[in-house]
C-alpha positions in Angstrom: 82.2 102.3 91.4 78.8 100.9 92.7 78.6 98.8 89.1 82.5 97.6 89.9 81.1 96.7 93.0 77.9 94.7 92.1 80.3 92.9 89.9 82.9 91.8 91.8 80.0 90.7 94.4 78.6 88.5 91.8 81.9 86.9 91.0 82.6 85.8 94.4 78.8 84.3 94.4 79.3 82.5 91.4 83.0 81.4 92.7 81.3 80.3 95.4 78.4 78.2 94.4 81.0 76.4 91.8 83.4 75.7 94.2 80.6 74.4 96.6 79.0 72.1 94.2 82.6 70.6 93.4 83.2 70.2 96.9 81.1 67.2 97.4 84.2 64.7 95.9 87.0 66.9 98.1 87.0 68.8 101.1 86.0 72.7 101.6 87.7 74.9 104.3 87.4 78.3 105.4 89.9 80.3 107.3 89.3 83.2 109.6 92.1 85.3 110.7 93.4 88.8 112.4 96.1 90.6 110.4 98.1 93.3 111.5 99.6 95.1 108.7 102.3 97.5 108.3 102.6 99.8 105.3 106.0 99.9 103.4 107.8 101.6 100.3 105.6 104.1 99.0 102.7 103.5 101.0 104.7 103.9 104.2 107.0 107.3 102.8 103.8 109.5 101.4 100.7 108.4 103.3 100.6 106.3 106.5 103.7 105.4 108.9 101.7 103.9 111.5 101.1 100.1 111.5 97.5 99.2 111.4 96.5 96.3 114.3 92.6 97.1 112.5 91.8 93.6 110.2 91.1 90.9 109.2 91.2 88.1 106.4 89.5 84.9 105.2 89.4 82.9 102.5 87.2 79.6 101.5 89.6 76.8 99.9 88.9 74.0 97.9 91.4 71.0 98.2 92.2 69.9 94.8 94.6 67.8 96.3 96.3 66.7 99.9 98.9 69.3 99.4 97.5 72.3 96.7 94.3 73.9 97.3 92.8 77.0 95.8 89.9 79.3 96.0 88.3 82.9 97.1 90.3 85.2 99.8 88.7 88.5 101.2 89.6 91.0 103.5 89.5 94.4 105.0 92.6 96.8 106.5 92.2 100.3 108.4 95.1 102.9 108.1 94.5 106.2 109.5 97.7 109.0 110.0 98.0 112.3 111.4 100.7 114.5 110.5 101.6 117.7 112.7 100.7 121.2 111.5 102.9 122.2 108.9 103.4 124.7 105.5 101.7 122.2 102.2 101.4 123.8 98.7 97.5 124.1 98.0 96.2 124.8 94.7 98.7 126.1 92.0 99.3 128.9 93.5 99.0 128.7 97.4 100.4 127.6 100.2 98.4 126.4 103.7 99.5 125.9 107.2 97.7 123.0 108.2 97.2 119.5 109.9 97.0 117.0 107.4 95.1 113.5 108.1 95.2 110.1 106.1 92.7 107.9 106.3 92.5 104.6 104.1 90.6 101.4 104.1 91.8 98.7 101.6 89.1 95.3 100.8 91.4 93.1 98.7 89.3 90.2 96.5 91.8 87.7 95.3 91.6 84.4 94.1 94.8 82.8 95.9 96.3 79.3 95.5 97.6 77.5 98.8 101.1 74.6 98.9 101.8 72.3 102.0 104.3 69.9 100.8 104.9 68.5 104.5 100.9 67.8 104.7 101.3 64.7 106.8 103.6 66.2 109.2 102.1 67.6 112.8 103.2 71.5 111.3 102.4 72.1 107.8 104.2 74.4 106.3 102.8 76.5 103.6 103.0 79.0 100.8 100.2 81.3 99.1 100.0 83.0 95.9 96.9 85.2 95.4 95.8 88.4 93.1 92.7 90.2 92.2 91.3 93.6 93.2 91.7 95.9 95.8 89.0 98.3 96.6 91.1 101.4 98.4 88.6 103.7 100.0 90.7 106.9 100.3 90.4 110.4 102.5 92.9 113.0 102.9 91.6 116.4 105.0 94.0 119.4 104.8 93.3 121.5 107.8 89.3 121.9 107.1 89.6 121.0 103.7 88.8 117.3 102.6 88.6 114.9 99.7 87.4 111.4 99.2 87.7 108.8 96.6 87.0 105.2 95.8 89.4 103.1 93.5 89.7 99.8 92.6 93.5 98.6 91.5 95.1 95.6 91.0 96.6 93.6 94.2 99.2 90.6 94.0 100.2 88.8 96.9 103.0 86.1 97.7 102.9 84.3 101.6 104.3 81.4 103.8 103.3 80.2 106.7 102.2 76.8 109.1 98.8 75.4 110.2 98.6 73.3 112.9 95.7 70.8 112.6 93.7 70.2 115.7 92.4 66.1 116.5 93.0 62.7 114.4 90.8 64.3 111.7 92.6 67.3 111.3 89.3 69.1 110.2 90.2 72.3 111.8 93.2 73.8 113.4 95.9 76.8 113.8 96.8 79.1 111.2 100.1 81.7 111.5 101.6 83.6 108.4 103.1 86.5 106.9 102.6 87.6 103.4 103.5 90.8 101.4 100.8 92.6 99.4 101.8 94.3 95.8 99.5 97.1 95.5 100.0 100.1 92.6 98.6 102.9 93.4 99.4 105.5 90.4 97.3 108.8 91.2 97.8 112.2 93.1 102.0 111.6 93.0 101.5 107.9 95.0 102.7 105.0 94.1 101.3 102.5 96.0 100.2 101.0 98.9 102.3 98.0 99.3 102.3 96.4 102.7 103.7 93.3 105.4 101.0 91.5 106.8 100.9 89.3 110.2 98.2 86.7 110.4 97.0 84.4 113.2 93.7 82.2 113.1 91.6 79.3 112.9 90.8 77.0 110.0 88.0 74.3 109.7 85.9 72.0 107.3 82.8 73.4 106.1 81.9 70.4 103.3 
């Protein structure tokens, strides 16, 4: 994991020199945003009911062109769930009364595409397509008993949204969206950890 890791940190370096060396013919933005997320399918059934309000996302865009732009998103969610004291199997051949806790931190990576087709107009509306990797730090405690482990799986995403540009310029501004992350999760009988996402922020001009 530490090698996945040092990997994926010197992808996003190199993304992000080549992307700021392009930058000097076109414009380079990073957003920052809060995102609330709530876990569905799967992810909501097995693990974690409780919507998280604990993250965040960004991403640093390159405009290709007035209305497409493209480049390197980033973030970080915390899930945590406590289940009341109840009768689990444990081992092949036990059972345990016990309180069982869930508690999951997911960093998607993801190179993600952006389209305003109404870029002139005072709200732009938007949609995102992203996918990459998802690092899912994962800990389960059974009573007293606990177990931890560190994955990295696939993660697709698919988004609309508006910005609302601030000034003449419109070199910064408003950003509100909602996007839905696909996230397989095949191990211990799970099957993901798929999720809704609400997002509210800033954007500006970097280059």
């Amino acid at each position: 994991m530490k090698k996945l890791k040092i990997t994926i940190a010197t992808f996003c370096s190199m993304l992000f020199i080549s992307v700021a060396v392009n930058a000097q013919k076109r414009n380079l933005n990073l957003n920052l945003n809060y995102n609330y997320s709530i876990p569905v399918s799967g992810f909501n059934a097995d693990l974690i009911s409780n919507s998280s309000p604990r993250g965040f996302d960004g991403a640093l865009m390159y405009g290709f062109t007035d209305k497409l732009q493209g480049g390197l998103s980033f973030g970080f969610q915390d899930y945590y769930q406590k289940y009341p004291r109840a009768v689990y199997p444990f081992g092949k051949t036990q059972d345990v009364s016990a309180v069982v806790s869930n508690s999951i931190q997911t960093t998607p990576v993801m190179l993600k595409a952006k389209y305003a087709p109404l870029n002139t107009s005072f709200i732009q509306p938007y949609v995102s397509l992203g996918a990459g990797i998802n690092i899912i730090d994962f800990k389960q405690y059974l009573g007293e008993f606990g177990s931890s482990e560190t994955n990295a799986k696939l993660v697709a995403q698919g988004g609309l949204g508006v910005t609302i540009p601030f000034g003449k310029m419109k070199t910064s501004g408003i950003n509100v969206g909602a996007d839905y992350n696909y996230a397989p999760y095949k191990k211990y009988n799970y099957n993901d950890f798929n999720s809704v996402n609400f997002q509210a922020g800033v954007y500006f001009r970097i280059k």
